[in-house]
TIVO-2410 file (N, C-alpha, C; in nm, 3 decimals):
# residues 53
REC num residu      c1      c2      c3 atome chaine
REC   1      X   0.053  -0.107  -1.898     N      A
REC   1      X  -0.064  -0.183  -1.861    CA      A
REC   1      X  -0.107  -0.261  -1.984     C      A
REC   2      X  -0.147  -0.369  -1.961     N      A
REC   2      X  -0.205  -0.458  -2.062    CA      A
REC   2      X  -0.279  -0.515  -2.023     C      A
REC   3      X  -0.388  -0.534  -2.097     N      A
REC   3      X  -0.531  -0.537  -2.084    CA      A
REC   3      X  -0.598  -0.660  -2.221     C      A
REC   4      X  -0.666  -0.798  -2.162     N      A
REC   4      X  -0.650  -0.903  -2.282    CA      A
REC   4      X  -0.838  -0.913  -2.278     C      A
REC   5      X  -0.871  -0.956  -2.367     N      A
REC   5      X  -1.046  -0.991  -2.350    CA      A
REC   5      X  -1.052  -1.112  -2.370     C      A
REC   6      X  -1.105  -1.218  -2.313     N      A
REC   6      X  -1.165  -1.310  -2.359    CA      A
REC   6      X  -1.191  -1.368  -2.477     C      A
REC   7      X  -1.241  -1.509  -2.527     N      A
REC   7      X  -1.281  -1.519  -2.671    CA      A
REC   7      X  -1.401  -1.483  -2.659     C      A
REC   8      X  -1.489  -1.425  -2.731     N      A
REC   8      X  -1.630  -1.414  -2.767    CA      A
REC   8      X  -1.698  -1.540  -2.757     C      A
REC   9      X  -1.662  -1.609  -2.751     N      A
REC   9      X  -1.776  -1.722  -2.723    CA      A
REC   9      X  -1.744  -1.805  -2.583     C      A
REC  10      X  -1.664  -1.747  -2.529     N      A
REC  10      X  -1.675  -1.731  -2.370    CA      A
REC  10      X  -1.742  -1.601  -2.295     C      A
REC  11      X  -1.723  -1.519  -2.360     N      A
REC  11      X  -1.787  -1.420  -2.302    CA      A
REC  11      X  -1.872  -1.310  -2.380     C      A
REC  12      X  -2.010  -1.401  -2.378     N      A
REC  12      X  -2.143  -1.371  -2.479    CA      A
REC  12      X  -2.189  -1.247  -2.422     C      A
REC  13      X  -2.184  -1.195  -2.262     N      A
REC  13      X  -2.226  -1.066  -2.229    CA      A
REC  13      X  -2.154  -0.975  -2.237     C      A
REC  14      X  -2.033  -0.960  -2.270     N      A
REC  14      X  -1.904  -0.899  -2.268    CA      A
REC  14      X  -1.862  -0.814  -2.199     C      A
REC  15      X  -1.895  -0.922  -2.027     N      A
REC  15      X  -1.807  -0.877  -1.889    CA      A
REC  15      X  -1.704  -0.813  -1.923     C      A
REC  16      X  -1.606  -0.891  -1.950     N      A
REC  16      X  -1.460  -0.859  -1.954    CA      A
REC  16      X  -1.410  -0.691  -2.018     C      A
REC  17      X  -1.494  -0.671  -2.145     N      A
REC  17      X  -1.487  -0.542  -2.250    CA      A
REC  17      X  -1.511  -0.455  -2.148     C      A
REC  18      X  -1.645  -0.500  -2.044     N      A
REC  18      X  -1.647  -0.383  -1.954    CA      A
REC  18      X  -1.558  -0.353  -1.817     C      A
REC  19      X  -1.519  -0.446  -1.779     N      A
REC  19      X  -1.476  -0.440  -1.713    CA      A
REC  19      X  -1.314  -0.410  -1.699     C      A
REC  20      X  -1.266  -0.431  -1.786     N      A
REC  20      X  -1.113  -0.421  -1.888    CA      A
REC  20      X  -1.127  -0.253  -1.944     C      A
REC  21      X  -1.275  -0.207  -1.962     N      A
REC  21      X  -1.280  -0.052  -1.979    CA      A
REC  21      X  -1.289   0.043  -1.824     C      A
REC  22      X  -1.366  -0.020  -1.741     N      A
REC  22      X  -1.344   0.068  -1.576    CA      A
REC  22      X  -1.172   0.008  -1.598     C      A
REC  23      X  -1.097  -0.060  -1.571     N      A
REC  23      X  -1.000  -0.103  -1.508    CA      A
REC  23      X  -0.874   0.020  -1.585     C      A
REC  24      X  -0.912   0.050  -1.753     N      A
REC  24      X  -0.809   0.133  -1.789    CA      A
REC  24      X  -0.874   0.283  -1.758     C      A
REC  25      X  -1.032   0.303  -1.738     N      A
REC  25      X  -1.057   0.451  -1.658    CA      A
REC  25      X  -0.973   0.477  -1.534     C      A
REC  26      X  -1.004   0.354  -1.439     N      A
REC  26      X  -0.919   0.435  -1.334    CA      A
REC  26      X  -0.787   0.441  -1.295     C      A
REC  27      X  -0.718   0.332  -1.403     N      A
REC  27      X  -0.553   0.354  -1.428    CA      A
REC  27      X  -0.514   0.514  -1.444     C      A
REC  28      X  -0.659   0.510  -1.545     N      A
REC  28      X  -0.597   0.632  -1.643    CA      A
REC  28      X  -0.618   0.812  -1.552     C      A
REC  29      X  -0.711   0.779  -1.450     N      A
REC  29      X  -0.784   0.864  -1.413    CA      A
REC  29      X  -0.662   0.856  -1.241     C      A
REC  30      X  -0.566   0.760  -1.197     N      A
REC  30      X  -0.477   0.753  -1.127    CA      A
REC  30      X  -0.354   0.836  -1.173     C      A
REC  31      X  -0.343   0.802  -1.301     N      A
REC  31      X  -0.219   0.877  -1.340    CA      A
REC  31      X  -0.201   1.035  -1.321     C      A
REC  32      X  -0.327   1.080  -1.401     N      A
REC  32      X  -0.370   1.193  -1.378    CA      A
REC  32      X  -0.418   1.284  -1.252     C      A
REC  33      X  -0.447   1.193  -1.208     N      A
REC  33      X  -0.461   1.273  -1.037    CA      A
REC  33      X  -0.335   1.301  -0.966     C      A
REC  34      X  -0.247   1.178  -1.025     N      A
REC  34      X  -0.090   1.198  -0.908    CA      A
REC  34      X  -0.002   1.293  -0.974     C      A
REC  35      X  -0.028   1.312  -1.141     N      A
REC  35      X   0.092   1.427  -1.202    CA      A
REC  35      X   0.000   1.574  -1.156     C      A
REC  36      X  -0.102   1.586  -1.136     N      A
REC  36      X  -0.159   1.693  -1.101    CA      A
REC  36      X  -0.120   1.708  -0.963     C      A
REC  37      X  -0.115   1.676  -0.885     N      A
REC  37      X  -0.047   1.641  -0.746    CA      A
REC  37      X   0.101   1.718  -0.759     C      A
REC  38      X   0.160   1.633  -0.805     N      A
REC  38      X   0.309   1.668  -0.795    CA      A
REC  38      X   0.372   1.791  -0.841     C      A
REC  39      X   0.292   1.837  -0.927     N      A
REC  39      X   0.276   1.935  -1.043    CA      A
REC  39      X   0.250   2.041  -0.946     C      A
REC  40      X   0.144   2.052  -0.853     N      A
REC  40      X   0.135   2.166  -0.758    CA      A
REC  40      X   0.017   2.204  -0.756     C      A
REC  41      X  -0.063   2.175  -0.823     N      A
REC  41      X  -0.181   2.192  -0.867    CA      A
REC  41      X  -0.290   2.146  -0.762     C      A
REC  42      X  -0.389   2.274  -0.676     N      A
REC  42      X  -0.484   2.143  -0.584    CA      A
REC  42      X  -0.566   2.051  -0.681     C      A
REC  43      X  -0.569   1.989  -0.575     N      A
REC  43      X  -0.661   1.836  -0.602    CA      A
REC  43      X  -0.742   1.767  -0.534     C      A
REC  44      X  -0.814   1.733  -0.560     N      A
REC  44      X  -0.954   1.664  -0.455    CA      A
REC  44      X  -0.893   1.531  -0.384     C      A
REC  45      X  -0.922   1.555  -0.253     N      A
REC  45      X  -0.842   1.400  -0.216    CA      A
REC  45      X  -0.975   1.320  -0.182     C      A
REC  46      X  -0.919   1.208  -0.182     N      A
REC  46      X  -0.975   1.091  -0.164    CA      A
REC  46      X  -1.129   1.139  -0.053     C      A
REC  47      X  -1.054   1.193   0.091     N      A
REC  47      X  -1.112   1.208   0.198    CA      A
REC  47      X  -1.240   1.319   0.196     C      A
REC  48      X  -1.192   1.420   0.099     N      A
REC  48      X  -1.289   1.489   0.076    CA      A
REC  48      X  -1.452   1.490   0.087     C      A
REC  49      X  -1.523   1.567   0.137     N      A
REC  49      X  -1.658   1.566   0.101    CA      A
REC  49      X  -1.667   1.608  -0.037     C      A
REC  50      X  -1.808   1.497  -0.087     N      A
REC  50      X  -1.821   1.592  -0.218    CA      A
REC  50      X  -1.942   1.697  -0.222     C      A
REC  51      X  -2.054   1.715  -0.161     N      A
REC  51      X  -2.095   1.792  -0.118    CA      A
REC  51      X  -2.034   1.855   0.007     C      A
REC  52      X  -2.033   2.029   0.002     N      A
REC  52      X  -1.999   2.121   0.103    CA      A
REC  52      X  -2.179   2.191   0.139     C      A
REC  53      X  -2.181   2.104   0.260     N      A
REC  53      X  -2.304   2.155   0.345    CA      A
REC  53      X  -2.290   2.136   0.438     C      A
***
């Protein structure tokens, strides 16, 4: 994955930094869910409730 920012004086609020940071969380947070998966390990799926009531 590669991931580029903007010049700074295009981007004075620094959208991109943030948004270029969610984009490698949930790469990163994908990877990790599917080797935990395969691995055998339960895992929360998607469908799940997250409250049990």
């Amino acid at each position: 994955m590669d991931i580029v920012e903007l010049s700074p004086p295009f981007d004075h609020a620094e959208v991109t930094a943030y948004l270029s940071n969610r984009i490698a969380l949930e790469a990163l947070s994908g990877i990790a869910w599917r080797r935990a998966r395969d691995s055998g390990r339960k895992v929360r799926q998607p469908s799940d409730p997250l409250l049990d009531r």
